[in-house]
Structure formats: structure tokens, C-alpha cells
SEZA-875895 format. One line per field, with one value per atom (N, C-alpha, C, CB): residue number from 1; atom name; x, y, z. Coordinates in Angstrom, 1 decimal. Glycine has a CB too. Example, Ala and Ser with C-alpha at 12.3 -4.5 7.8 and 13.67 -1.06 7.14 Angstrom:
BEGIN
n = (1 1 1 1 2 2 2 2)
atom = (N CA C CB N CA C CB)
u = (13.2 12.3 13.2 11.3 12.8 13.7 12.9 14.1)
v = (-5.7 -4.5 -3.3 -4.5 -2.2 -1.1 0.0 -0.6)
w = (7.8 7.8 7.8 9.0 7.1 7.1 7.9 5.7)
REM end
This chain:
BEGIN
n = (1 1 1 1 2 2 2 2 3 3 3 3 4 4 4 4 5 5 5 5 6 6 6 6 7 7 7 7 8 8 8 8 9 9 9 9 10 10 10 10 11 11 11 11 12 12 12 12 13 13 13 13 14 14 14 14 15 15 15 15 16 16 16 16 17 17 17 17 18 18 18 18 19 19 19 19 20 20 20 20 21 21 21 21 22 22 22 22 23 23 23 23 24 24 24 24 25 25 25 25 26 26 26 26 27 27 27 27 28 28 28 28 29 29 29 29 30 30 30 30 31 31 31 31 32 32 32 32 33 33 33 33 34 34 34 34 35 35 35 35 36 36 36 36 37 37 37 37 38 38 38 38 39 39 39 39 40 40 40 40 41 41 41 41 42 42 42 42 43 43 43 43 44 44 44 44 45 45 45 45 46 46 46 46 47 47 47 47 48 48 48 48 49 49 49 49 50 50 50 50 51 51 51 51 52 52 52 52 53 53 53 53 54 54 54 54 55 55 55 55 56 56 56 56 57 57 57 57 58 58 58 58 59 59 59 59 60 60 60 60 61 61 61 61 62 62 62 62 63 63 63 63 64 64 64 64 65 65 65 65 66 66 66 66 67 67 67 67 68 68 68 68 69 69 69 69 70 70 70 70 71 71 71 71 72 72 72 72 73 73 73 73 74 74 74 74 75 75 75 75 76 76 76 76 77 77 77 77 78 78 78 78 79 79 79 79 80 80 80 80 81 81 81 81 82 82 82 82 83 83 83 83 84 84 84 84 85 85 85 85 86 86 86 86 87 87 87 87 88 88 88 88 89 89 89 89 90 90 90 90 91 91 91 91 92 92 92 92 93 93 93 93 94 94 94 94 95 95 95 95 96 96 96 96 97 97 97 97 98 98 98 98 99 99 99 99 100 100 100 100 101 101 101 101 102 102 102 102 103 103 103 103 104 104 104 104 105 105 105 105 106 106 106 106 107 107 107 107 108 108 108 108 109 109 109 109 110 110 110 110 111 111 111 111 112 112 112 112 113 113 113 113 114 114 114 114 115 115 115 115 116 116 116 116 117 117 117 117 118 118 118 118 119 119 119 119 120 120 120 120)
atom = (N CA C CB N CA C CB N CA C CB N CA C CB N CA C CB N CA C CB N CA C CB N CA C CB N CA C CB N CA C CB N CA C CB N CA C CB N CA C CB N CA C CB N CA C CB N CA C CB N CA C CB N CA C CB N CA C CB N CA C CB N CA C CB N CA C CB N CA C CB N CA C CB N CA C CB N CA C CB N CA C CB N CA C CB N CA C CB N CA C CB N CA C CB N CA C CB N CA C CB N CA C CB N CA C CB N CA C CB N CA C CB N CA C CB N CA C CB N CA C CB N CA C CB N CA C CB N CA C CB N CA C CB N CA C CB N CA C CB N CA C CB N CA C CB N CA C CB N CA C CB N CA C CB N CA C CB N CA C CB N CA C CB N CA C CB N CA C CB N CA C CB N CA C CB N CA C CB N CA C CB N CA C CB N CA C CB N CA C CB N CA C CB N CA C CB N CA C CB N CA C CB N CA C CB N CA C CB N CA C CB N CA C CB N CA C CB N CA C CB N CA C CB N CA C CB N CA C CB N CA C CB N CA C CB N CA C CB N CA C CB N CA C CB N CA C CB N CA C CB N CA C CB N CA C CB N CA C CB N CA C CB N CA C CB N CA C CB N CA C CB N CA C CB N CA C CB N CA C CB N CA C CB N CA C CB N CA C CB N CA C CB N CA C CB N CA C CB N CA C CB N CA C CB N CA C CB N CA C CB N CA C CB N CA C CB N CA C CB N CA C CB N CA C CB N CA C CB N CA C CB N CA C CB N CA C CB N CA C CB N CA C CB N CA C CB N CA C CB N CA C CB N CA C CB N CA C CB N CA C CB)
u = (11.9 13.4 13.9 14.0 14.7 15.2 16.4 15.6 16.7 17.5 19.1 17.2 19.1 20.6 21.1 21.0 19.7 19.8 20.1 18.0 20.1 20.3 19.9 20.1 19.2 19.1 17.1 20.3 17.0 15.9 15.0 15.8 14.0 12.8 13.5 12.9 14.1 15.0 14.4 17.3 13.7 13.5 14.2 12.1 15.0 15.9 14.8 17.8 14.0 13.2 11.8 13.1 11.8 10.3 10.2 10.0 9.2 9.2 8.5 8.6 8.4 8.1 6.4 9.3 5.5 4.1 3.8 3.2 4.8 3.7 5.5 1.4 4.8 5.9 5.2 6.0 3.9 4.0 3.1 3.7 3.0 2.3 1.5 2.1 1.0 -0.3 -1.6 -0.4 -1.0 -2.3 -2.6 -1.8 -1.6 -1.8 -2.5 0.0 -2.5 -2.9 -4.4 -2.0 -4.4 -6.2 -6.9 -6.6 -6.5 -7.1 -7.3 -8.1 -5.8 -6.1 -4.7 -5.8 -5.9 -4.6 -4.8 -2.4 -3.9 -4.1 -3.9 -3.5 -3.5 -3.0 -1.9 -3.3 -0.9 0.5 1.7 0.8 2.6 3.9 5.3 4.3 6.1 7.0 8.3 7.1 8.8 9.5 9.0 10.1 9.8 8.9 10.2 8.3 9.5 10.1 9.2 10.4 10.4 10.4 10.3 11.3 9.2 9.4 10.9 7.8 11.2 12.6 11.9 14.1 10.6 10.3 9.6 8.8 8.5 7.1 7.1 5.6 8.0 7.9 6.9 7.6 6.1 4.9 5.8 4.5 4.8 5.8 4.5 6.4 5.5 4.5 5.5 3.8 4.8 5.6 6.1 4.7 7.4 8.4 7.4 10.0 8.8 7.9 7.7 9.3 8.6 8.1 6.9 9.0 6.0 5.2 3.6 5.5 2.3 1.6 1.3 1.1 1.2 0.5 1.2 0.7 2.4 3.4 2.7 3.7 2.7 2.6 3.6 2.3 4.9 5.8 6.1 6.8 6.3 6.0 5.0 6.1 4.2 2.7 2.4 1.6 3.1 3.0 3.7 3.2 5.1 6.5 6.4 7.9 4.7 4.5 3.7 4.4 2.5 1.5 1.9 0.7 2.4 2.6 4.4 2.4 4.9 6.0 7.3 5.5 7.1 8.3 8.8 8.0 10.2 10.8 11.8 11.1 12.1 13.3 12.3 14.5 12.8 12.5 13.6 11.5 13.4 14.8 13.9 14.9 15.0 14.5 14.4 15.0 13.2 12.4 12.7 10.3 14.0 14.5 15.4 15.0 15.3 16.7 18.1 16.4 19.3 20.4 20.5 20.2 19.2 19.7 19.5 19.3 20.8 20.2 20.4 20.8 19.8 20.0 18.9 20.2 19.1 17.5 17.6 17.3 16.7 16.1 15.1 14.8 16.0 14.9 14.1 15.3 12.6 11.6 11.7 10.6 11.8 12.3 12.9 13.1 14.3 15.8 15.7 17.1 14.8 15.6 17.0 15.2 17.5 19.0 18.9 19.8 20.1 20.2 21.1 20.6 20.8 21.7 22.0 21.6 22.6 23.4 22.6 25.1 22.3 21.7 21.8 20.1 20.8 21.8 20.7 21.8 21.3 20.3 18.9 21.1 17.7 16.6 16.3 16.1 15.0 14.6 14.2 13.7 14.8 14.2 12.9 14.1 12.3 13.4 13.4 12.4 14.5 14.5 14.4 15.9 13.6 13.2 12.0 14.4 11.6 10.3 10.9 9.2 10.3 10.8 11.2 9.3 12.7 13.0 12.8 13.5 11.3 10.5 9.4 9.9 9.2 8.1 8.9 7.3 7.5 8.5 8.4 6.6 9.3 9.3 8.8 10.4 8.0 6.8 6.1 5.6 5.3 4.6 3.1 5.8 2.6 2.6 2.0 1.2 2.5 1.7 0.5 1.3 0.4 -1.2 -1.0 -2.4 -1.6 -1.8 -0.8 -2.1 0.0 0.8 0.0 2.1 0.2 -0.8 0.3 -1.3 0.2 0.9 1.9 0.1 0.8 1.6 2.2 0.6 2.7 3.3 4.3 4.2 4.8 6.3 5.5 7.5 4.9 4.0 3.3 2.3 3.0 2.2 3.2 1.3 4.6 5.7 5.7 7.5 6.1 6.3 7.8 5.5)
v = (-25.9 -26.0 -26.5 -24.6 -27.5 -28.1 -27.2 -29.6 -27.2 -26.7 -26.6 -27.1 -28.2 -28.2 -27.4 -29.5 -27.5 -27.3 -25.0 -28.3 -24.1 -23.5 -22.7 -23.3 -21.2 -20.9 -20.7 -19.0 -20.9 -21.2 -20.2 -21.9 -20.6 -18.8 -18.2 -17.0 -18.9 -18.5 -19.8 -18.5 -19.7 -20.6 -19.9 -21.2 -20.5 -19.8 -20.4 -20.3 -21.3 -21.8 -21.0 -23.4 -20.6 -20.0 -18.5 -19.7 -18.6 -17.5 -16.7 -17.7 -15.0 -14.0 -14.1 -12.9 -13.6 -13.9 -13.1 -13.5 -11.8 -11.1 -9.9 -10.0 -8.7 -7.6 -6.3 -7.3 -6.7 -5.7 -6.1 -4.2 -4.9 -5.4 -6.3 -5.0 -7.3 -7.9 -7.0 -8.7 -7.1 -5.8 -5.0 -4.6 -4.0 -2.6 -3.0 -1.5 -3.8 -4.1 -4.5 -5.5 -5.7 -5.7 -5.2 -6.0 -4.0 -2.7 -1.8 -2.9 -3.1 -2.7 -1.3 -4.5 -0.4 1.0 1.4 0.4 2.3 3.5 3.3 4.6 1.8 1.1 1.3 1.5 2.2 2.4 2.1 4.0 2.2 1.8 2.5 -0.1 2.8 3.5 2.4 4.8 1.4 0.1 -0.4 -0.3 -2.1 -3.2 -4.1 -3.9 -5.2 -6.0 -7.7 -5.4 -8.8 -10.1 -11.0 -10.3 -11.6 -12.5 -13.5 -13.4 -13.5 -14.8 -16.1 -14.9 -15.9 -17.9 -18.2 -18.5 -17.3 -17.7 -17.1 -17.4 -15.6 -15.0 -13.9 -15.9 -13.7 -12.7 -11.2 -12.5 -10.6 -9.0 -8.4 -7.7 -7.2 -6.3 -5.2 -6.8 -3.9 -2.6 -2.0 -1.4 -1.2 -1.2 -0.2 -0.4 -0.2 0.4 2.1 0.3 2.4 3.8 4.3 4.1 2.9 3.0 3.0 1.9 3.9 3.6 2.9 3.8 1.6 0.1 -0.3 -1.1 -0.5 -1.1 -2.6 -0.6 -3.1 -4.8 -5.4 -5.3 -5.6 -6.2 -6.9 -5.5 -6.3 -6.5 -6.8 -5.7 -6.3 -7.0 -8.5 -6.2 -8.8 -10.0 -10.6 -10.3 -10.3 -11.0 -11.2 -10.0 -9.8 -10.5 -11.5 -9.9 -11.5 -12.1 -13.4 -11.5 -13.7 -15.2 -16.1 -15.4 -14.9 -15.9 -15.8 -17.7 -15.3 -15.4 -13.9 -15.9 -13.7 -13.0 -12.0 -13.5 -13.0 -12.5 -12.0 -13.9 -10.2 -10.1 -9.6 -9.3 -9.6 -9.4 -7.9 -11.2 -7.2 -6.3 -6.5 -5.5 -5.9 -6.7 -5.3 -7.3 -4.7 -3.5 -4.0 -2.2 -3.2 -3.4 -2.8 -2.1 -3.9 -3.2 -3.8 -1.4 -4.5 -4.8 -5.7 -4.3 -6.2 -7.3 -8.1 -8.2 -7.0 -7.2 -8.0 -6.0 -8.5 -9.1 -8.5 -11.5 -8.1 -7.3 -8.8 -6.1 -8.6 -9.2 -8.8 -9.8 -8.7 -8.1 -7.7 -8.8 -9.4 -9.5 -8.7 -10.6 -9.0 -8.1 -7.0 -8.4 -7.0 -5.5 -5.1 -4.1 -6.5 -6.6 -6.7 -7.9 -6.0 -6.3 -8.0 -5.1 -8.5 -9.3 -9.8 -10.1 -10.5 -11.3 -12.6 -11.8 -12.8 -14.5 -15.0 -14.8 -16.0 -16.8 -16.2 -19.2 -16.2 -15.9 -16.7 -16.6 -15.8 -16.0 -16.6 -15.3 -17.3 -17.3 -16.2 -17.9 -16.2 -15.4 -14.7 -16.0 -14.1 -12.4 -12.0 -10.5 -11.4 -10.9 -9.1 -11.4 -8.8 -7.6 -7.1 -6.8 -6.0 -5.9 -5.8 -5.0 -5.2 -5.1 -3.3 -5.6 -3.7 -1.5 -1.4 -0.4 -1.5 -0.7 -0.3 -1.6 -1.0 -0.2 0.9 -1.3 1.7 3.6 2.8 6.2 3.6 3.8 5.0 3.6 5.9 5.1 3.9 6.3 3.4 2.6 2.5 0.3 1.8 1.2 2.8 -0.5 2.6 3.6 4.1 2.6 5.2 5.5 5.6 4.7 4.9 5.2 6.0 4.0 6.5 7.3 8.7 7.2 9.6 10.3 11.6 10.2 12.9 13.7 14.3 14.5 14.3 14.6 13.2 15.8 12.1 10.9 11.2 10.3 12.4 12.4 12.7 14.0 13.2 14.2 12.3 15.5 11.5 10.2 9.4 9.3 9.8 8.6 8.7 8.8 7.5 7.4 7.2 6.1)
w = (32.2 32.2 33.5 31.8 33.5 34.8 35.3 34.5 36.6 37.0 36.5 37.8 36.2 35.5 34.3 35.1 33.7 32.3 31.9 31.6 33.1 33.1 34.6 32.1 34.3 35.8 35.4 36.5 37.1 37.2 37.1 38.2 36.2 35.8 34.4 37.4 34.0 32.5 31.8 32.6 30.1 29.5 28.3 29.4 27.7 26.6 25.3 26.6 25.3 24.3 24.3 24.4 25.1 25.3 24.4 27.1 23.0 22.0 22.7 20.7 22.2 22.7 22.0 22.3 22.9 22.7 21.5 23.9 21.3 20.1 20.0 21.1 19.6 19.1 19.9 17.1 20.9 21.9 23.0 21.3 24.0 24.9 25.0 25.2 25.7 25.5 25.6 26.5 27.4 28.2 27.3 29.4 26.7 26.3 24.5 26.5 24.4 22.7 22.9 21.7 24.2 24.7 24.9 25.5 25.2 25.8 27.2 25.5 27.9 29.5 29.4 30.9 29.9 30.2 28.8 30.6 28.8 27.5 26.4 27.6 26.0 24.6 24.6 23.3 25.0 24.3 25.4 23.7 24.5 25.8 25.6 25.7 26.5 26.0 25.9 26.8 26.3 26.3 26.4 26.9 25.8 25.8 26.8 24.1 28.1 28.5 28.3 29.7 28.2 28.0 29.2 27.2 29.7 30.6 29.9 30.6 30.8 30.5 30.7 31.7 31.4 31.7 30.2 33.4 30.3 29.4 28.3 30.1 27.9 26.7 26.6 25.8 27.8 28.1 27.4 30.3 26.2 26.5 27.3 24.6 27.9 28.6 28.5 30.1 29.0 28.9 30.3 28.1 30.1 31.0 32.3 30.2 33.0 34.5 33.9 36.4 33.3 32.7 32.0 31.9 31.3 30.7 31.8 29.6 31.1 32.2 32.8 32.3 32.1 32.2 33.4 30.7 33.2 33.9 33.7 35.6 32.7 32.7 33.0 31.5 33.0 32.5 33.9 31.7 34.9 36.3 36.9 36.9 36.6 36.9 36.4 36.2 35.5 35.0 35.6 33.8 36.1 36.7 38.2 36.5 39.0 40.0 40.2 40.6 39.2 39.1 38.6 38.4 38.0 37.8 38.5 35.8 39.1 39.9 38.9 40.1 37.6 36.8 37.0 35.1 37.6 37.8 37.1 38.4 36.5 35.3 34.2 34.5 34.0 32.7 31.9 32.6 30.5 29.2 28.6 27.5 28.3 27.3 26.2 27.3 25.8 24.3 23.4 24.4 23.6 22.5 22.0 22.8 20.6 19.5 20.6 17.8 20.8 20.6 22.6 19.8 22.7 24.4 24.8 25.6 25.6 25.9 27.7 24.8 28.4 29.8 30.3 30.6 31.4 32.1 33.7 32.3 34.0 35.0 36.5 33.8 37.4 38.3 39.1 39.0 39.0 39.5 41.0 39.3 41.2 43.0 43.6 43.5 43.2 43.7 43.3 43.3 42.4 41.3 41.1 41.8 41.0 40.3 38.7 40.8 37.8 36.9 36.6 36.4 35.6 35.4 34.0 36.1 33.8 32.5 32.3 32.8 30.9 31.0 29.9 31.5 29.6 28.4 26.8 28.9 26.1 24.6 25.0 22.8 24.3 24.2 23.4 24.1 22.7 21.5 20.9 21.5 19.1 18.2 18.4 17.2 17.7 17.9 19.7 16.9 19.7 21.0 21.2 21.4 19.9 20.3 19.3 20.3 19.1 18.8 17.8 19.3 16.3 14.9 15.0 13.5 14.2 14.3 14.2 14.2 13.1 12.2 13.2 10.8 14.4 15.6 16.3 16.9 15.7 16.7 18.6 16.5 19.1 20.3 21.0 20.5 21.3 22.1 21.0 22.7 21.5 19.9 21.2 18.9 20.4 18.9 17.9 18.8 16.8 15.6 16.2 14.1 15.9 15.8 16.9 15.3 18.4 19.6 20.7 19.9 20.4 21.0 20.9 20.5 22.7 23.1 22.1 25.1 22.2 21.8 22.8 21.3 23.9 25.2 26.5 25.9 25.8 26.1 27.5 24.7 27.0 27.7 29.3 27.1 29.8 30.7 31.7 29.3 30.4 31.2 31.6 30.3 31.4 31.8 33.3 31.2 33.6 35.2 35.7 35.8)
REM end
């Protein structure tokens, strides 16, 4: 995405990689997640800073893309890693959130019993 064409580290065309973590579905960290966040550049999901993984940032430092979107039903803020400012940005590509039918913690099945205890 060129500069003009919006703000920079934002690709509003760029689809979301999957409906949950990468990491945590690969098997890096404990499988599960308690939020899901959206690279704004590349569409990476990864799980929020509360979750153990903390991918979502790890991705946002690891590859330079800054801006992430929240990949939940009902939100639609973007988060800068850098600043750790919130901010406003322009619609995503479809879907912009995981399906309501995935519980939160998620995914199914892999959620620990005692979840609340592993949040950070």
C-alpha cells in the first residue's frame, strides 16, 4: 500500500490469515488464547497481550508491522505496538473478526480449566 493511498502499515485489502492464532494452533505455547488481534499490514492473527502466547506483538515486533486491529466480534479499534496508542483506521478486509460461534477463551477443546490463573 502506498503512502497516498492511506496510512502507512495499514493494508485495508490484506485478508485475515485464519479465525485464530497462528502460533497457538501450530503448537507454539499452550494452544489457546484468550483474544484475538489482526495485523493491519499482513492479516497475521495472533493472540492478545493477556493471552499466554502473546503472539500478536511478537509478530508486530518481529516483522515491523505495527498496527494491530481487534479480531473480536463487536470491535473495531487498532492498537499501535510501538506507541501503544490506541487508534481509529480505515475498514479491513472481510471478516474482521473470528466467527461468534468461537467461544472466547477458544479455541474449543483446548481451553485449560483454570485459564483465568494463566492470564497475564
Amino acid at each position: 500500500m502506498s503512502q497516498q493511498d492511506g496510512v502507512p502499515g495499514i493494508d485495508p485489502s490484506a485478508p485475515p490469515s485464519g479465525t485464530g492464532c497462528v502460533e497457538c494452533s501450530a503448537g507454539d505455547g499452550p494452544g489457546w488464547w484468550f483474544h484475538l488481534r489482526r495485523c493491519a499490514e499482513c492479516g497475521h492473527i495472533g493472540c492478545c497481550d493477556s493471552s499466554p502466547g502473546q503472539h500478536a506483538t511478537m509478530h508486530a515486533h518481529q516483522a515491523g508491522h505495527p498496527f494491530l486491529a481487534s479480531f473480536e466480534p463487536g470491535e473495531d479499534w487498532f492498537w499501535n505496538a510501538d506507541t501503544e496508542q490506541i487508534y481509529e483506521g480505515p475498514r479491513l478486509a472481510p471478516p474482521t473478526s473470528h466467527p461468534q460461534s468461537q467461544p472466547t477463551p477458544g479455541p474449543e477443546g483446548k481451553v485449560p480449566a483454570d485459564w483465568q490463573r494463566q492470564l497475564h
